[in-house]
Structures are given as structure tokens and as C-alpha cells.
N, C-alpha and C positions, 0 to 999 in steps of 0.2 A: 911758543913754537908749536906746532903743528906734531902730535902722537903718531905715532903707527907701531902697529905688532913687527916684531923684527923675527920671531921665532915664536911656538908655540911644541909643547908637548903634555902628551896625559900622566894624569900624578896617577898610579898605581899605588891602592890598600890593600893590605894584609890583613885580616881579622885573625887571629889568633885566639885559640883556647883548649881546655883540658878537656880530656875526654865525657868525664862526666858532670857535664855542666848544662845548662839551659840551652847553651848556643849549638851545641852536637845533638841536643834531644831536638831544636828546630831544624835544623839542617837535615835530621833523618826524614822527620815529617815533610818538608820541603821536595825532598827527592822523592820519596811517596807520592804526595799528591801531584808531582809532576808530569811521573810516568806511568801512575796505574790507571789512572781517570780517562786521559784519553783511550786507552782500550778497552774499559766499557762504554766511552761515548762512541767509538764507532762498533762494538758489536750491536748495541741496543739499536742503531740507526739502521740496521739490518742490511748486508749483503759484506760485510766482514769477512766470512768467509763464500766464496764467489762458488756454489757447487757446481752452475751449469753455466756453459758458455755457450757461444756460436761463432760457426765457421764458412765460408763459404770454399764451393767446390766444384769445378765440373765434373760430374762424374763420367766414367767410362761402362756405357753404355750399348749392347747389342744385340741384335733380335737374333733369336736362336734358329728362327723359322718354325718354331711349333704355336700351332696354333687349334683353337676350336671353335666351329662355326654354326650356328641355327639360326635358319633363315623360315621365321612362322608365317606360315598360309592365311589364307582366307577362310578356306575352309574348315579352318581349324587343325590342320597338320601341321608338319614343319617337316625341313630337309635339314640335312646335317653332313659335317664332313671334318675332317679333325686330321692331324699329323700323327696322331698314337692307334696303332695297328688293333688294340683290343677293343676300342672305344669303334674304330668302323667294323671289326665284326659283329658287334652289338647291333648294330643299326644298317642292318645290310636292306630291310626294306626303305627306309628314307636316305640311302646317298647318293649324294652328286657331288662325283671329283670336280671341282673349279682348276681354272688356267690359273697358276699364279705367277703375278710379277712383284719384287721386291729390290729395293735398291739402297742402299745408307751412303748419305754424303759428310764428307768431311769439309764442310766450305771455308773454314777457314785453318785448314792445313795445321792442325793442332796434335794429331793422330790419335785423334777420338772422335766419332762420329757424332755429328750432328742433329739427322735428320732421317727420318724413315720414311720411305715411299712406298706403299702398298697395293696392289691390285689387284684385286680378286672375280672373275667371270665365273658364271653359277649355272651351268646348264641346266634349263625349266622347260616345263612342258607349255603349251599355250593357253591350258586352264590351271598354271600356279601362280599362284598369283601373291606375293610377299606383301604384309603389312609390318613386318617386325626383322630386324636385325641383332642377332645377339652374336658379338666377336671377339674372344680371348685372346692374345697374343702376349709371348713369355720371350721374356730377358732376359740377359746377363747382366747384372748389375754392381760395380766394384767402386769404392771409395780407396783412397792411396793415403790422403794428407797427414791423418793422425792414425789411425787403428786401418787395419788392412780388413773392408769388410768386404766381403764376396756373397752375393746372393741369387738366385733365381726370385725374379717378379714379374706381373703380369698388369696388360691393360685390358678394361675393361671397353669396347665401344660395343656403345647400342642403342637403336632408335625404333619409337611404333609411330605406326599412322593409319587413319584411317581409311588411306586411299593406296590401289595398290600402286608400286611404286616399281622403278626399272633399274635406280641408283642410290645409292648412297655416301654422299661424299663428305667425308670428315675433315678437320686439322684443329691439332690441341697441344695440350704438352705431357711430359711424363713429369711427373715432381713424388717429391721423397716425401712417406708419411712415416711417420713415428709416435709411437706412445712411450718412449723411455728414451733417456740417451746414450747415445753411443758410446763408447770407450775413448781415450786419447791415445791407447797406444795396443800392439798386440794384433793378433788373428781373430777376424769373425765370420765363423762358417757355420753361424747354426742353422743360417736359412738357403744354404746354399744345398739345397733338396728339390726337387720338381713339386710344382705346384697344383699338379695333377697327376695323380699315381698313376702311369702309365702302365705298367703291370699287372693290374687286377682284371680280374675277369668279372667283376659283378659293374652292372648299371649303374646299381645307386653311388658310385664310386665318381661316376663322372656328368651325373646331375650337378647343374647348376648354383642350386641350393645350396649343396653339402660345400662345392668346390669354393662360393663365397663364404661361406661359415669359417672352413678352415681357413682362408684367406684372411677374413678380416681379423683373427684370434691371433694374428702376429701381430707383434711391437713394432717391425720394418716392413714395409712394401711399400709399392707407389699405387700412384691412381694417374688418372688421365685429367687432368684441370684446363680451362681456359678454351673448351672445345666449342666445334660451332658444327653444326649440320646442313645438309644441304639434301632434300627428298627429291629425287623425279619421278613424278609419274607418269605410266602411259607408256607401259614395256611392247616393246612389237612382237609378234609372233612369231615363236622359236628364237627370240634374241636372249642373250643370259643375262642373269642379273648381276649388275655391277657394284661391286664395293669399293671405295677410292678413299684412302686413307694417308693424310700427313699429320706425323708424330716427332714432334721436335724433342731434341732431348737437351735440356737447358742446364746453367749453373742453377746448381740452388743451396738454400740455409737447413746447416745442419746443426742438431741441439746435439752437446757431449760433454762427458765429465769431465772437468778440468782434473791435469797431473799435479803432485806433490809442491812443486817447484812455481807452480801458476797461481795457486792458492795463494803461497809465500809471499810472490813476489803485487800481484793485486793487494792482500791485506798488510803488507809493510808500506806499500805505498799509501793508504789511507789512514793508517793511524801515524808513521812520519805530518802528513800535513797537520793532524787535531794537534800531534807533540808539539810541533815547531809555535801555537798560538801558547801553549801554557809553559813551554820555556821560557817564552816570552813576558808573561805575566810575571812568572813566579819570581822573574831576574830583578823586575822592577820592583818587586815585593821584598825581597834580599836586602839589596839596596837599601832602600829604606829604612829597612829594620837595623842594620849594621851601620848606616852612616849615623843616626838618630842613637843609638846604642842602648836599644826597645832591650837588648840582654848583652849582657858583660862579657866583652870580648878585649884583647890588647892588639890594639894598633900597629902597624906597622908598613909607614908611609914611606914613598922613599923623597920626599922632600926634607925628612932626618936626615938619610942617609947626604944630600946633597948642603946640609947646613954644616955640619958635622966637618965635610972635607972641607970646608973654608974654614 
């Protein structure tokens, strides 16, 4: 006649034994080499503990309307013209106040601006003749996601040529530079200062030079990336020279310390997987040892317990 399994169940063993025996002294090693291994296999594999992470963010971004301008001659002059009241006393033989037009879009209705539009007209005489553009314009710059950072930063555009020219027409992006990273939580206002000390009364304060020096000695500011030019020459007489500026303001990648709890929860996650391979192992290793009875244990089946009742 024809076999078949009608029911099946697992026999369940008990090893049993005295504290101070062979089978407690393996059992302790056991648990040892179970759990301490995998976490030096993943600290030595390095990034165990995760210090720096990244985040993405649009930031909220706006032009304050300050700005500084040198537009270099031919002749080797240059005009100048600036939004800070002590920097035009200084320079009352080279200025010319410019028309400005500036406009920020929010194109996609987020309520944070987009997009900068800038135009600048430069009243010139019919013998200046510009080979060079140098144009600083300073922002408001705020992060929200993790750490509340609030800064004043600044774009740099500028172009030479050797032909005089009538226009200059830009579009770039603003993007986030850093030499350290940010915080994940808390207020940062150390750079939330003017990036040109409006106040002083000496020259050298508002030289070029010095203004990138101290600029570039900070750990946060941006720059202008991804830009493109556009030169015209062949200015008409008594026409102004034009400056035509678009400056996007984009999401971008921000480096920051991870918190307490990010650490955590990244390196439990990585040493759980290495654990779960040498639970694994070690079960199988167990096993073996105790069914073969590699050290002297008492038994305790319950296939007794079911002989016993009949």
C-alpha cells in the first residue's frame, strides 16, 4: 500500500548543564564571538560611524540690492559706482550713477525666488571706452532644513576683452561653497555681517583685493557657476554701457554633521546585517556541537516526554 506523511512536527532539544562545566565555558565564547566580531568587521570597513552626510535644499535666496561696480577703460582708468555712500565719496572723480532695473521671479510659485534679472545702463562719455567688467552683488542667503543658517554672500561677475565693448550680458547660477560642514540643528549667524564694510572711511577697505581675501577666508559663501558671456562691441556715441545679468538661484547639495540619533541609527543598521550572517554561522556551529556531544551536556527531548505518556 501506497505511504504518505499524515502529520509532521519538530522534535525540540534541551541541552542541559552545570554552571561550571565545558558546555557554559563554550556557550560564553559562542556568544562572544557572535556579537563582538561583527563590530569590528564593520568599524574596520570604515564609514561605521557616518560623520558627514548630505542634504538637498532650495535655499531662500535675495538680492539686497547692494551692489559694486568697475567698469576699466581703455585708457587705463576705470568708472565706479557702488550702493555704499562712503565708497562713492571716495571716488567722486570716477562716478557714474547707472539706471538700474532689477526684478526676482518666483516661477514656480514656491515663495522663494527663483531668478534674478539685472540691468544696469552706465552713462559714458564718447572717448570711454570699457574693456573690463568687474560686478559684486550681495545676498541674502537662509537655509531652514536642519540648522537655521542666515548669511549675507555675494556674486562675483566679470569679464575682459580686448575690444571695446557696448554690453555685457551674463546667465549663471548661485551655488553653495563650503569648506566645513554645517550643523544639523541650531542658529548660524556668524556670516550674517556685510561683506563689505560699509562704514569705513579708508579706500583700502573697499579695494577689490582685500574684499576677495576676506571673502574667500570664510568656510560658507557661494560663487557664480555654470556662467556664460556674451561681449558686444561697438558702443554708439553717448549711448550707456549696458550690463544684462541672469542669476538663477537653484536647489543645491549641502555637506553637514549628522545628529546623535543618525549616527545610531546608520551604524545599527550596518552591523545588524554583518550580526545576522554570524548568528547564523554560529547556530549551525551550536548544533553540531551539541547534537554530536563534542562536551557533555543532558538531554532533554521531548520525544521522552511523549513516550513516557503512553
Amino acid at each position: 500500500m501506497a505511504v504518505y506523511q499524515v502529520f509532521s512536527h519538530p522534535e525540540l532539544r534541551r541541552y542541559k548543564t552545570h554552571v561550571c562545566t565545558k558546555a557554559t565555558v563554550l556557550q560564553f565564547l559562542i556568544v562572544l564571538l557572535t556579537f563582538i566580531p561583527p563590530l569590528f568587521v564593520v568599524y574596520r570597513s570604515t564609514g561605521f560611524w557616518q560623520r558627514e552626510a548630505y542634504f538637498r535644499e532650495v535655499p531662500s535666496i535675495t538680492f539686497k540690492k547692494q551692489l559694486l561696480m568697475v567698469l576699466e577703460l581703455r585708457n587705463g582708468q576705470y568708472v565706479t559706482w557702488s550702493t555704499y555712500q562712503n565708497y562713492n565719496q571716495l571716488q567722486q572723480e570716477h562716478l557714474r550713477i547707472p539706471a538700474i532695473k532689477t526684478r526676482e521671479e518666483d516661477s514656480n510659485s514656491d515663495g522663494k525666488f527663483d531668478k534674478l534679472i539685472l540691468r544696469l545702463e552706465v552713462p559714458l562719455s564718447s572717448d570711454e571706452e570699457v574693456q573690463g567688467v568687474h560686478l559684486l552683488l550681495m545676498f541674502r542667503y537662509k537655509l531652514q532644513k536642519f540648522t537655521t543658517l542666515t548669511m549675507e554672500s555675494m556674486a562675483y561677475l566679470h569679464y575682459q576683452s580686448a575690444a571695446a565693448g557696448s554690453e555685457m550680458w551674463m546667465v549663471g547660477d548661485i551655488r553653495f561653497k563650503q569648506k566645513q560642514p554645517i550643523g544639523h540643528k541650531g542658529i548660524d549667524n556668524r556670516y550674517n555681517i556685510s561683506v563689505i564694510d560699509s562704514s569705513s572711511i579708508y579706500a583700502e577697505d573697499f579695494k577689490l583685493t582685500k574684499i576677495f581675501q576676506s571673502y574667500s577666508d570664510r568656510n560658507l559663501a557661494t560663487v557664480v557657476d555654470n556662467s556664460y558671456y556674451v561681449w558686444t562691441a561697438g558702443r554708439g556715441a553717448d549711448q550707456p554701457f549696458v550690463i544684462s545679468a541672469n542669476i538663477n538661484y537653484l536647489e543645491d547639495v549641502y555637506l553637514y554633521t549628522p545628529g546623535f540619533w543618525y549616527l545610531i541609527k546608520w551604524g545599527w543598521v550596518q552591523y545588524v546585517a554583518v550580526l545576522l550572517i554570524f548568528l547564523f554561522a554560529f547556530d549551525r556551529i551550536k548544533i553540531f556541537i551539541f547534537q554530536n556531544q563534542l562536551v557533555n551536556t543532558m538531554v532533554d527531548s521531548t520525544t521522552k516526554h511523549v513516550n513516557k505518556s503512553l
